[in-house]
Structures are given as structure tokens and as C-alpha cells.
N, C-alpha and C positions, 0 to 999 in steps of 0.2 A: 793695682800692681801690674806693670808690665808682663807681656808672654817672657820676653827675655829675661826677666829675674827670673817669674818660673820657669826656665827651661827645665826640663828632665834630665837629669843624669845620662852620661854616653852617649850625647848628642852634640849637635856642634852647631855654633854660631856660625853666619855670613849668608847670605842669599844667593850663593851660587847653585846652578841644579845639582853640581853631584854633591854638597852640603847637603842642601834641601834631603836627596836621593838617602844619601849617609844615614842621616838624622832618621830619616822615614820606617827605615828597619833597624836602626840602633846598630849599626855595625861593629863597634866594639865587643856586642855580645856575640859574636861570632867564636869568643878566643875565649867562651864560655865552655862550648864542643869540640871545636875543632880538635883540640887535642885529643880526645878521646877516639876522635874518626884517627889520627896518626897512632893512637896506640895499636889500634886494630891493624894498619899496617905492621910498624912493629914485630905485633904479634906472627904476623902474616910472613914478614922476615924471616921466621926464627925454620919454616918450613920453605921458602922459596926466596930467590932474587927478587928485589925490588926496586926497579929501574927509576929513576927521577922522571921516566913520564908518567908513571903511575902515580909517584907520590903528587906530583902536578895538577892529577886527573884528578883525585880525590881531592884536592884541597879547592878547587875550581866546583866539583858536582855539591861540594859539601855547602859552598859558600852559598851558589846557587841556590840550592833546594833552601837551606837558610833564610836568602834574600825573597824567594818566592813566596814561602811560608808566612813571615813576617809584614811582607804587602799584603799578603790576603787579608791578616789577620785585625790591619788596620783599615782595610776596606771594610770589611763586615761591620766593623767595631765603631764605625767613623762615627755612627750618631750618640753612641753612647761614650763616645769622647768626646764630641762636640758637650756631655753634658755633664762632666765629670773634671771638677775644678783641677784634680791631677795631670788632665790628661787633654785641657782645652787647647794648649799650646800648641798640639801635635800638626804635624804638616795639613792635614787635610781639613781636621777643622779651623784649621786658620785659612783655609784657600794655598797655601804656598805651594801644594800642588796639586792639579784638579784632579776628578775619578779618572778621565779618561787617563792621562801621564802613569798613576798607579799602575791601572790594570795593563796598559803597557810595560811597564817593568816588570812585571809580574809576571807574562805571559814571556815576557823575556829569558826572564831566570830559570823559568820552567823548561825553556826549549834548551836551554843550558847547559840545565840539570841532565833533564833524558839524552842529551848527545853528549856527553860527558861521559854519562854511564855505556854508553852504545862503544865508544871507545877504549872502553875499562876492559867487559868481559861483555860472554852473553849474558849469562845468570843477573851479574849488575841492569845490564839494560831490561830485560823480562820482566825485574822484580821496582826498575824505576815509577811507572807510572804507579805501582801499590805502595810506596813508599811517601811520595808525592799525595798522592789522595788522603794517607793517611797524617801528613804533618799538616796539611794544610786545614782537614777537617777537624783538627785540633780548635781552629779558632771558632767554630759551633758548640763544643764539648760544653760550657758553661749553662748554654740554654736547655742544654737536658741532664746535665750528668753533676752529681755534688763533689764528683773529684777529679776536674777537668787537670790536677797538677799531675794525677799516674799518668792523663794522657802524655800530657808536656813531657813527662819523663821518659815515655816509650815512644816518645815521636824523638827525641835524643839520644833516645838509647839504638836509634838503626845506626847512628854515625861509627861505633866502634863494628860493630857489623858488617854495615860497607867498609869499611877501612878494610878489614880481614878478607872478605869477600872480592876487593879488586883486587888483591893480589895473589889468592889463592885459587879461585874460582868457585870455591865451592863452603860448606858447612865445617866445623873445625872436628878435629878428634883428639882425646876426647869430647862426644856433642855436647857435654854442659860446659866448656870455657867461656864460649859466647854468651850462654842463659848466664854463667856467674855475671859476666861484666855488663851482661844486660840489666841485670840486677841492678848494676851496681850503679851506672848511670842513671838507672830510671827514679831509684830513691833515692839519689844524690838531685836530681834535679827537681823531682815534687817536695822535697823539704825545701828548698830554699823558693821555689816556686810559692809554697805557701806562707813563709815570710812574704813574699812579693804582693800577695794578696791581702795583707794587714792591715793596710790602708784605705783600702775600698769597702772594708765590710760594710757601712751604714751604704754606702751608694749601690753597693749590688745587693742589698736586699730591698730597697727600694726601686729598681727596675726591674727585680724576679731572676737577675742572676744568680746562677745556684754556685758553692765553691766551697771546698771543706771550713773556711773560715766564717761563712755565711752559717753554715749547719753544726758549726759544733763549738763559735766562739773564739776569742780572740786566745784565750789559754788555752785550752785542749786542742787548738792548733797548732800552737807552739809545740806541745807535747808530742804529738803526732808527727811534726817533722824532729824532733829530738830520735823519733823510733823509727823513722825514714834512714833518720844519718846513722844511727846505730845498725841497717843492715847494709848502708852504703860500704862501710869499713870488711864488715868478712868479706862481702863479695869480691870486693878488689882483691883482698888476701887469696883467696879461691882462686880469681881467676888467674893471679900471677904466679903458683903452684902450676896450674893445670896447662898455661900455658911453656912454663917451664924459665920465667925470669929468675934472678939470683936478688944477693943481696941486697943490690942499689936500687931494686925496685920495689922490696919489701920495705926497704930505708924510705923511700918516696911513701908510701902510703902510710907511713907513721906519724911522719913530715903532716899529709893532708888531713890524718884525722887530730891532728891537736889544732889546725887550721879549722875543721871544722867546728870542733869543742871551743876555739875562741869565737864563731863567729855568733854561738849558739849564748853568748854572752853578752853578745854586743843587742840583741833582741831579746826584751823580757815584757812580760804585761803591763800596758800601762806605759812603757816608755817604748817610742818607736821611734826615738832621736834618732840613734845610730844607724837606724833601716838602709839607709844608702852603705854606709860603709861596708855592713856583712854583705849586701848583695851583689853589688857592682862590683868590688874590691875583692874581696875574699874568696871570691866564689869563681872569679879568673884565675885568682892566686893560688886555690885547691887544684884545678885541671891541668894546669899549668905545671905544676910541681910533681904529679902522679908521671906526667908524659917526658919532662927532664928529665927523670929519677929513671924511668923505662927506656928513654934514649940513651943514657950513662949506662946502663946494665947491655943493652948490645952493644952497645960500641968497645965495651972493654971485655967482652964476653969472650 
């Protein structure tokens, strides 16, 4: 079978380098968080001006740290793609782009990222390179830890974070708004993270990668992100209380959680047919919907 039949999902044909580039971090999953980093603005709105260079700023540090993340993470990972029938097609183990071109993107995104944030605020710049360290050392998480998906989720959960943080400068008040939506991000992303990992169980336990689906089975997995998504939902509810949204934003998070309740249908035991659709599809469609719904609620505010 050809690479090209198995391509991967949210990647893109043609041999051009910024294809190739695209492909290399799955760019589409960018509109996985992004919104969440613009709800933080948003939020950040509701207490100060928020000038379109900020909004700029943050969709640039976000993309950034994103794109650097994601190279690392297939740098690290490159042999164990090279050995992983899901994952042979990928840019590097196919040659289409060498380590060196990588780590130069990389090292790009990164200096991006920190001069991104250095233009935001101070607090943003101070707190870049710990934020950086911490999404990037995400892609090691697996070699020691059995639940590298809280990582993935708390390295997603800094985006609504910073989003609040460039525009404010500082922590929110009430200080649990942020912890709720930190919340709420971080178990919205380790549940579907561990669908993501449903497909590798037999091959990361054959190379000693650890991963809640590795230690606890392909169903008590499932069940486990079932109770991920079940505190995804307060928390949003929390933090759109605490941050003081209305109706059209509690309407959005009603909206996301039957989005979720279907995607938690389209994955059952035994059938991992649909895998692509809840994750790629639905799981845009949920971020997406919570940050309209909170865009709709200021703008008619």
C-alpha cells in the first residue's frame, strides 16, 4: 500500500516544503486550541481593551509554541514512527524532510513564540520559556508517565491562560476562573487524547511506551475519557459564571456538550471505525462552538 493511501488525517498532499512543513505538525490541529487561547481573551475583554495587536499577538505566540511543540515532538518520536505502521508515512520517516530542516523550524517557532510573548506583556514574556519547556517536554511524558494525555491537556490548557494573561497582565479575580477553565481544557483534551491513543495500544506496549490505554485497556479507557468529558462540561459552566458571560455562552457549552455525548458514540469497544471522525472532526467542531457562542455573548453584550 502506498504512503499516499495511508496518509494521516489533517495532512496534506503535494511535495511543496510548506506542504511537506503543514503536514509535519498537522496544522489543522491548530483550530483544536486556538480557540480556547481567544476565549481567554475574550474573557480578558470583559475587564480591559483588547486592541487587534494583541489579538494578532496571541494567535501568532499560540500558533508558534504549537508549531514548535509538535516538531519536537516528532523529532523525538521519529524512530518510533519510522516503526509504527500508523505513523511510517510521516515526513521524517519517509526522508521528506531531514532532522536538520526540523530542528530548524523548530528552533524557529520557538524564537517566535518568546518574541511574541516579549511583545504581549512582561508577565507573558517571564513566563514563555516555562511554558515552552513545559509543552515541548510533553513529547517524553509517555517514557515515564502512564498518563501522558493530563500532560497533553495541561500543556493546552496554558492557551486560554495566555489568552487572559496578554490582555490583562496579570491572574484573574475571581483566582479560580482560570483553574475552572483550566479544568476544563485540560480534561477536554486528555479524553479525546486517549481515544487518539486507541490505535497504538498493541505497538506501545511492545516498545515499553506507557499510556492510560497501555495500563488500563481499550474499555476502561474509554470510560476514563467518558469521566474526563463529564468534568469538561461544569467546568466550562464555572468558568462562564465566574467570568461573568450570559446566555449565549451557556447556550454554547450545551451546544458542545451533546457534541461531545455524540462523539463518545461514534467510539465504542471493539469498533474503532469512526476513530477519525470523533477526533479530527468533532473535537474542532466542540472548540469551535464554545468560542462563537462566547464571541456572540460580548459582542451583543
Amino acid at each position: 500500500m502506498s504512503v499516499a493511501a495511508t496518509r494521516e488525517g489533517q495532512t496534506y498532499a503535494g511535495d511543496s516544503m510548506l506542504a511537506r512543513y503543514a503536514s509535519f505538525v498537522k496544522l489543522p490541529h491548530t483550530l483544536f486550541a486556538l480557540p480556547f487561547a481567544l476565549l481567554g481573551v475574550l474573557e480578558g475583554s470583559i475587564e480591559a481593551g483588547v486592541p487587534w495587536r494583541v489579538v494578532a499577538l496571541v494567535v501568532v505566540a499560540f500558533s508558534a509554541a504549537r508549531f514548535g511543540a509538535m516538531g519536537f515532538n516528532r523529532i523525538v518520536d521519529r524512530h518510533f514512527d519510522a516503526r509504527n505502521p500508523r505513523t511510517q508515512g510521516r515526513e521524517l520517516p519517509q526522508g521528506k524532510l531531514s532532522l536538520t530542516q526540523a530542528w530548524l523550524a523548530v528552533s524557529v517557532a520557538a524564537c517566535i513564540f518568546i518574541t511574541s510573548s516579549y511583545f504581549l506583556n512582561p508577565i507573558c514574556f517571564y513566563l514563555s520559556p516555562v511554558a515552552l519547556g513545559w509543552i515541548m517536554l510533553y513529547s517524553l511524558a509517555k517514557r515515564f508517565t502512564w498518563w501522558p494525555h493530563l500532560w497533553l491537556g495541561m500543556s493546552l490548557a496554558i492557551a486560554p491562560v495566555g489568552g487572559y494573561m496578554a490582555v490583562t497582565g496579570g491572574w484573574s479575580d475571581p483566582w479560580w476562573v482560570l483553574i475552572a477553565i483550566t479544568i476544563g481544557v485540560a480534561t477536554w483534551v486528555a479524553g479525546f487524547d486517549i481515544f487518539y491513543a486507541l490505535p497504538d495500544r498493541d505497538f506501545d506496549a511492545r516498545e515499553g511506551l506507557r499510556s492510560a490505554v497501555v495500563k488500563l485497556g481499550v474499555r476502561n479507557s474509554i470510560f476514563l475519557a467518558k469521566i474526563l468529558h463529564g468534568i469538561t462540561v461544569p467546568a466550562l459552566l464555572l468558568f462562564g459564571w465566574g467570568a461573568g458571560f450570559g446566555e449565549w455562552y451557556f447556550g454554547g457549552v450545551v451546544a458542545a456538550a451533546c457534541i461531545l455525548f455524540y462523539e463518545h458514540q461514534l467510539v465504542k469497544p471493539g469498533d474503532l471505525s469512526r476513530l477519525d471522525a470523533a477526533f479530527f472532526t468533532m473535537n474542532g467542531v466542540m472548540s469551535l462552538t464554545v468560542f462563537g457562542f462566547a464571541l456572540v455573548d460580548r459582542l451583543v453584550a
